[in-house]
C-alpha positions as CSV (number, residue, x, y, z in Angstrom):
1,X,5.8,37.3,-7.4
2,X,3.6,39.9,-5.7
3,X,1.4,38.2,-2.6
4,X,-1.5,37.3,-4.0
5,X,-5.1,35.1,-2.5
6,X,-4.4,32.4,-4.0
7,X,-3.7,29.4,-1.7
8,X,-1.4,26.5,-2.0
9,X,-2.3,23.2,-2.7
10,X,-1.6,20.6,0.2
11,X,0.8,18.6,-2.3
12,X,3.0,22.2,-2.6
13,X,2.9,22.8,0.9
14,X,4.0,19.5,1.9
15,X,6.9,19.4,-0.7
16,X,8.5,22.1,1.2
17,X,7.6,21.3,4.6
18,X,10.0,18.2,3.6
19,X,13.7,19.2,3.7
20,X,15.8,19.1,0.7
21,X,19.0,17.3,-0.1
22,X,20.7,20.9,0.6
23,X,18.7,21.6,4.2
24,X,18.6,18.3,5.7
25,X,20.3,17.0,8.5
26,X,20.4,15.2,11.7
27,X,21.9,18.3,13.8
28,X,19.1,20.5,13.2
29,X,17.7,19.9,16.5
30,X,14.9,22.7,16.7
31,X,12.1,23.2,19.3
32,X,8.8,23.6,17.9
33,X,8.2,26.2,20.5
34,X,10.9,28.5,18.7
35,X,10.2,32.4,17.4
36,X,11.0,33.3,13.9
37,X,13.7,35.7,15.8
38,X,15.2,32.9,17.6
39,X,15.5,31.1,14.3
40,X,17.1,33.7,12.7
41,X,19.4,34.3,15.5
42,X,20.6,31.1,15.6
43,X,21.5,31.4,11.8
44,X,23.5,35.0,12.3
45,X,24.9,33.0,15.2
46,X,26.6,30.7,12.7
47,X,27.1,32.9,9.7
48,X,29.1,35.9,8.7
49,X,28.6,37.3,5.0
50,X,31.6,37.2,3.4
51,X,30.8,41.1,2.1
52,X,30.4,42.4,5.4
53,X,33.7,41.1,6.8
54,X,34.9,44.7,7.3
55,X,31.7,45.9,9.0
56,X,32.2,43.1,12.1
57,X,35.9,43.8,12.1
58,X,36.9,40.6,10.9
59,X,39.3,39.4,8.0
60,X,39.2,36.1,5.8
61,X,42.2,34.7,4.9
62,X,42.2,31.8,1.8
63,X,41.4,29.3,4.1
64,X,38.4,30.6,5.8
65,X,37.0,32.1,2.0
66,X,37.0,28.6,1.4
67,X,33.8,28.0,3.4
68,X,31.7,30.2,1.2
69,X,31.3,27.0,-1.0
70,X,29.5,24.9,1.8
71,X,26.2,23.6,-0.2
72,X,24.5,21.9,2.4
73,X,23.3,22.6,6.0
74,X,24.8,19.4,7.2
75,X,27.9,20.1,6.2
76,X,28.1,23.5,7.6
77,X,27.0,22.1,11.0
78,X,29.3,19.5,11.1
79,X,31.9,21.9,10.6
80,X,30.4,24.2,13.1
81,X,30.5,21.1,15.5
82,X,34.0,20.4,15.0
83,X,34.5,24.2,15.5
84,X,33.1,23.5,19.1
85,X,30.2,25.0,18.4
86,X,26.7,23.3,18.6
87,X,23.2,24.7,17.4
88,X,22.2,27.2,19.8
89,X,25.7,28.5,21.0
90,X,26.8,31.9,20.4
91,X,29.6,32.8,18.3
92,X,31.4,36.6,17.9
93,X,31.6,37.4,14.6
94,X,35.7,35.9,13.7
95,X,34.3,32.5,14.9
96,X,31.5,32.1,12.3
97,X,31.4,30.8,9.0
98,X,31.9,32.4,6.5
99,X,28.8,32.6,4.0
100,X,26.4,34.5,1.8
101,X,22.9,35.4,1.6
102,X,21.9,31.8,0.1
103,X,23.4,30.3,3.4
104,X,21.5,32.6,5.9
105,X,18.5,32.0,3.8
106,X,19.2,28.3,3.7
107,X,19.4,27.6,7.2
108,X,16.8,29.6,8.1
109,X,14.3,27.7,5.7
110,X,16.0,24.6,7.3
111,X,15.2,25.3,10.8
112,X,11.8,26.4,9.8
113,X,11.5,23.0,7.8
114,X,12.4,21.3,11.2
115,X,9.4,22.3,12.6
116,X,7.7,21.1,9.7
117,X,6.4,24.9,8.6
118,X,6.4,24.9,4.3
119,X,9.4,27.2,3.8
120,X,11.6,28.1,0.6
121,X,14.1,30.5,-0.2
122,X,13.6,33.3,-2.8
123,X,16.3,34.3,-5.3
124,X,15.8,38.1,-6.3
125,X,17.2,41.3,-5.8
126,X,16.8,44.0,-2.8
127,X,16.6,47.7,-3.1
128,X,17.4,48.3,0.9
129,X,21.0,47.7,1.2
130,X,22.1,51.3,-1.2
131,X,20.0,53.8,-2.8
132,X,19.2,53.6,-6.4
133,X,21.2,50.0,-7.0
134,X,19.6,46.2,-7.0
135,X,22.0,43.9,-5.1
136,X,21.1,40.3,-5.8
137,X,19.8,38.8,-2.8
138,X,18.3,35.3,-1.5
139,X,15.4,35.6,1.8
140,X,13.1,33.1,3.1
141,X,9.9,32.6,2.7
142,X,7.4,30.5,4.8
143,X,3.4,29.8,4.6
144,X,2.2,30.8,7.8
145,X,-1.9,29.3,7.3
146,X,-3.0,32.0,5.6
147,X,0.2,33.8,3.6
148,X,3.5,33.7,2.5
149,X,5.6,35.6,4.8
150,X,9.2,36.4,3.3
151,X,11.8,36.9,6.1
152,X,15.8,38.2,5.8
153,X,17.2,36.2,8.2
154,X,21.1,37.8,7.4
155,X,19.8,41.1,8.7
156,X,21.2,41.6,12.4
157,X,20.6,44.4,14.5
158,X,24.1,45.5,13.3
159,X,22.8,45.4,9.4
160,X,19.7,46.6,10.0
161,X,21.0,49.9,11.5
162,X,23.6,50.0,8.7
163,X,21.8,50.4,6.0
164,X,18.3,52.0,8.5
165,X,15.8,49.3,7.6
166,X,12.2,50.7,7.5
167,X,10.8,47.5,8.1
168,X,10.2,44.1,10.0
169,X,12.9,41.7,8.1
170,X,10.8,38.7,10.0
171,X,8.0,40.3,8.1
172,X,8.8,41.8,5.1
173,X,6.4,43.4,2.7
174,X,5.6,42.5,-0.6
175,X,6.8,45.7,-2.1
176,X,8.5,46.1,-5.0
177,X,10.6,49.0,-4.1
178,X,12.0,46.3,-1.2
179,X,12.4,43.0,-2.9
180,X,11.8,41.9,-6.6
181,X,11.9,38.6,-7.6
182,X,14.7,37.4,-10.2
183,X,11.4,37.1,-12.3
184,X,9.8,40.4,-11.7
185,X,13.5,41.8,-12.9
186,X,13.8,40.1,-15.7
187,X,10.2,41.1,-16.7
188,X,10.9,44.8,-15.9
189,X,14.3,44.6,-18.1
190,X,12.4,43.0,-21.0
191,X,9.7,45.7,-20.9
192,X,12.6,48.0,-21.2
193,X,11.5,49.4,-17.3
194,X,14.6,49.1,-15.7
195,X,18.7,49.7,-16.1
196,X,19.7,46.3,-15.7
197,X,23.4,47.0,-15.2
198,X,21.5,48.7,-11.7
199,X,21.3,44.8,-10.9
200,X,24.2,44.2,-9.6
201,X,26.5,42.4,-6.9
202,X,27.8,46.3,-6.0
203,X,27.5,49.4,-8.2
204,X,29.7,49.3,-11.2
205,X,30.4,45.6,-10.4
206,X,30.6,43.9,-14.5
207,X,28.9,41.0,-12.3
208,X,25.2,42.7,-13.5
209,X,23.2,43.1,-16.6
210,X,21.1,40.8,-17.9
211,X,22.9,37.5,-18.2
212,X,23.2,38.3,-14.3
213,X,19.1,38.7,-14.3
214,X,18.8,35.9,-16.3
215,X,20.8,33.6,-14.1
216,X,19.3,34.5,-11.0
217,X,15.6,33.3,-12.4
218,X,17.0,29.9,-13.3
219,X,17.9,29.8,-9.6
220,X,14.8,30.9,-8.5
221,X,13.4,28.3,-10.3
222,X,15.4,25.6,-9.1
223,X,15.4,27.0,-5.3
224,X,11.3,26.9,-5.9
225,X,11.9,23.0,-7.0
226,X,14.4,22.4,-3.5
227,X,17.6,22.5,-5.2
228,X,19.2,25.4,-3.1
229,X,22.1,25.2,-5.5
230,X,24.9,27.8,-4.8
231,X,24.5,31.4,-6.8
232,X,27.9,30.7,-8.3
233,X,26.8,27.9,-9.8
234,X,25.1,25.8,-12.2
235,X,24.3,23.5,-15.5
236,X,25.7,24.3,-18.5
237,X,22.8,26.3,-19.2
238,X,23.3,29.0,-16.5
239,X,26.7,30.1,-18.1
240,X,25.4,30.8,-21.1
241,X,25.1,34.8,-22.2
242,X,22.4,36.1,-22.6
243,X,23.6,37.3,-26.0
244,X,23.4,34.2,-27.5
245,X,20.2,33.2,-26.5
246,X,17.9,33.2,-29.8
247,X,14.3,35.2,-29.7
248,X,12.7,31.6,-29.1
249,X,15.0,31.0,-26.2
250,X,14.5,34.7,-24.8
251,X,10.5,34.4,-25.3
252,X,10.4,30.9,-23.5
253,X,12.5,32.9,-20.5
254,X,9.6,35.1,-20.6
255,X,7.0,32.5,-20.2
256,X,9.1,31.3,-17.0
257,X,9.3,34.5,-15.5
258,X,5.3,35.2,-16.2
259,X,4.9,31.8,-14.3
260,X,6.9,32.4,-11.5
261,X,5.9,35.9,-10.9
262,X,2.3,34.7,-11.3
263,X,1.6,34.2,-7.6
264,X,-0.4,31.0,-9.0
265,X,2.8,28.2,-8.4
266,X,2.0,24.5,-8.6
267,X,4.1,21.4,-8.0
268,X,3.3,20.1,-11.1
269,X,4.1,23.7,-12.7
270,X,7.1,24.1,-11.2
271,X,8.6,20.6,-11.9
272,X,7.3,21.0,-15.8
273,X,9.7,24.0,-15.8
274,X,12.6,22.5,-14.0
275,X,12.5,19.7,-16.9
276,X,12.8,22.1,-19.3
277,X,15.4,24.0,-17.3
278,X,17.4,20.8,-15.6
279,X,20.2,20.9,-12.9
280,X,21.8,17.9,-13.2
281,X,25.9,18.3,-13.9
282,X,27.2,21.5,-12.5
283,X,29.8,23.7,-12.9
284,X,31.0,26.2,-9.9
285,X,33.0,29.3,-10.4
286,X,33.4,30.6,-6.8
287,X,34.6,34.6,-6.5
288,X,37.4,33.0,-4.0
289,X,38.4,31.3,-7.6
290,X,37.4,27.9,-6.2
291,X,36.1,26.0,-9.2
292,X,34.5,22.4,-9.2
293,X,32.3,20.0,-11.9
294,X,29.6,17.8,-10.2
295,X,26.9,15.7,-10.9
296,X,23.6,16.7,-8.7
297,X,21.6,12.9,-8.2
298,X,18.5,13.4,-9.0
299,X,15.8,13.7,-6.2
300,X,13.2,11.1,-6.1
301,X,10.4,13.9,-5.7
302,X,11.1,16.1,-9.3
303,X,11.7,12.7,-10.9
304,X,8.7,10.7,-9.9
305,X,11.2,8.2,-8.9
C-alpha cells in the first residue's frame, strides 16, 4: 500500500490508538513527552533478533530460543521484569530477549499506542537488508495528523551500518524498492513481475515462494485488524499451499490484496475481510521446533460483541 491522500476515518484511527490483546499491558509506562528514537531505543533495549545473534556476539542456547514465541508485550515485560530489567533500563545485547522483527515492531506500536498515537504494524518484505533478495519483514506504522509514517524500530545504529541504510528508519519512505507490502508482493507475483522464490527468509531458504507470499498477506490482514499474531503461525487456513488453492480461491486472494494495497482501508473493510479470513484456533510451528494449538478469544471490537 503506497501512501496515498486519503485520510482515515476517526472510527480507524481510534481502533488502533486502542491497544490490542497482543500490545496491552500495565508495564508500558511511557511518557507522552517521548521521541520516536527513544521509543525505538527502548525496544532494541529489550530485544535481540534471533538472526542477528552472531552480529552482537551473542549465542542462544534452547532455552533462550524459546523466547522467540512470546505473543504478547505483557508477557515479554514481565519476563524482562523478572530478568531485573524495567522499561527504560539498558540491556547489552546477551541480556535481551530474544525476538524477531514482529516483536520489535510490536512493542514499538505498543509504546506508541501508550501515548495514544493510532499505530499498526506492517507485514511485508524489505529490499534493504541484501541486494537483489526480499526478506520478509514486519515495521510500524503510525498516523502522525496528516500521514502514515512507517518506522523500523529493529534497525540500531549497529544494523543500520551493517547493511548502509540510505534512509531515516523513523521515517521511511514509501518506496517500493525499500518496503513492499505482503500485498503489493503477492500482486507483483500474480502479474508474473517478480521471482517469488526472491521472497524469502534468506537466499536459497525453501521458506519463500508463493505460499510464503501468500501467508504473509493473511498476516497483514489480521495485524491491520489488531491481531499481531506470530509469523509462524496461524488458522488452518494459513498452512495451506498455495497449490491447492482453486482459481476462485486465488482470484478472491487477489481482491484482498487489491484492498489492502488500495491505500483506501476502512474498519468496516477490514473486519469484512477478516470474517472471510478468521483467526480463531491456531496452529504454531516455531523454527526452534516449538509447536503449540490454541484457541485466539475473540475480541469484542471485530465481533461487534
Amino acid at each position: 500500500m503506497q501512501q496515498t491522500d486519503f485520510k482515515p476515518t476517526a472510527d480507524l484511527l481510534d481502533f488502533y490508538r486502542a491497544q490490542s490483546p497482543f500490545s496491552q499491558s500495565e508495564l508500558l509506562e511511557v511518557q507522552p513527552d517521548w521521541a520516536l528514537s527513544r521509543l525505538a531505543e527502548i525496544a532494541q533495549q529489550h530485544l535481540l533478533h534471533y538472526g542477528w545473534l552472531g552480529a552482537y556476539h551473542t549465542e542462544g542456547t534452547a532455552e533462550k530460543l524459546q523466547q522467540i514465541n512470546t505473543r504478547r508485550i505483557d508477557s515479554l515485560l514481565k519476563a524482562r521484569q523478572q530478568a531485573g530489567f524495567q522499561l527504560t533500563d539498558q540491556a547489552v545485547p546477551q541480556q535481551r530477549h530474544l525476538g524477531c522483527c514482529r516483536d520489535f515492531s510490536l512493542f514499538f506500536t505498543a509504546l506508541l499506542r501508550a501515548q495514544e498515537i493510532p499505530a499498526r504494524s506492517r507485514v511485508g518484505f524489505a529490499g534493504y537488508f541484501r541486494a537483489g533478495h526480499w526478506h520478509d519483514h514486519v515495521i510500524s506504522e503510525h498516523w502522525n495528523g496528516e500521514r502514515w509514517v512507517r518506522v523500523d524500530p529493529q534497525l540500531d545504529q549497529l544494523q543500520q551500518d551493517a547493511v548502509q541504510l540510505g534512509f531515516d528508519p523513523l521515517d521511511m519512505p514509501f518506496d517500493p524498492t525499500v518496503f513492499v507490502t505482503a500485498a503489493e508482493a503477492w500482486q507483483l507475483y500474480r502479474a508474473g513481475k517478480i521471482d517469488p522464490w526472491h521472497y524469502a527468509i534468506f537466499p536459497g531458504s525453501p521458506i519463500g515462494g508463493p505460499g510464503f507470499i501468500r501467508g504473509n498477506l493473511l498476516h497483514e490482514l489480521w495485524s491491520l485488524n489488531i491481531i499481531e499474531l506470530l509469523l509462524w503461525e496461524g488458522p488452518p487456513e494459513f498452512w495451506r499451499d498455495v497449490e491447492d488453492l482453486s482459481d476462485l480461491e486465488l482470484q478472491e486472494m487477489d481482491l484482498l490484496a487489491a484492498y489492502l494495497a488500495s491505500g483506501t482501508e476502512t474498519l468496516e473493510g477490514l473486519q469484512h475481510w477478516l470474517h472471510k479470513y478468521p483467526a480463531e484456533y491456531i496452529i504454531c510451528r516455531a523454527p526452534n521446533g516449538f509447536e503449540e494449538e490454541w484457541d485466539l478469544e475473540p475480541d469484542p471490537l471485530l465481533t461487534g460483541a
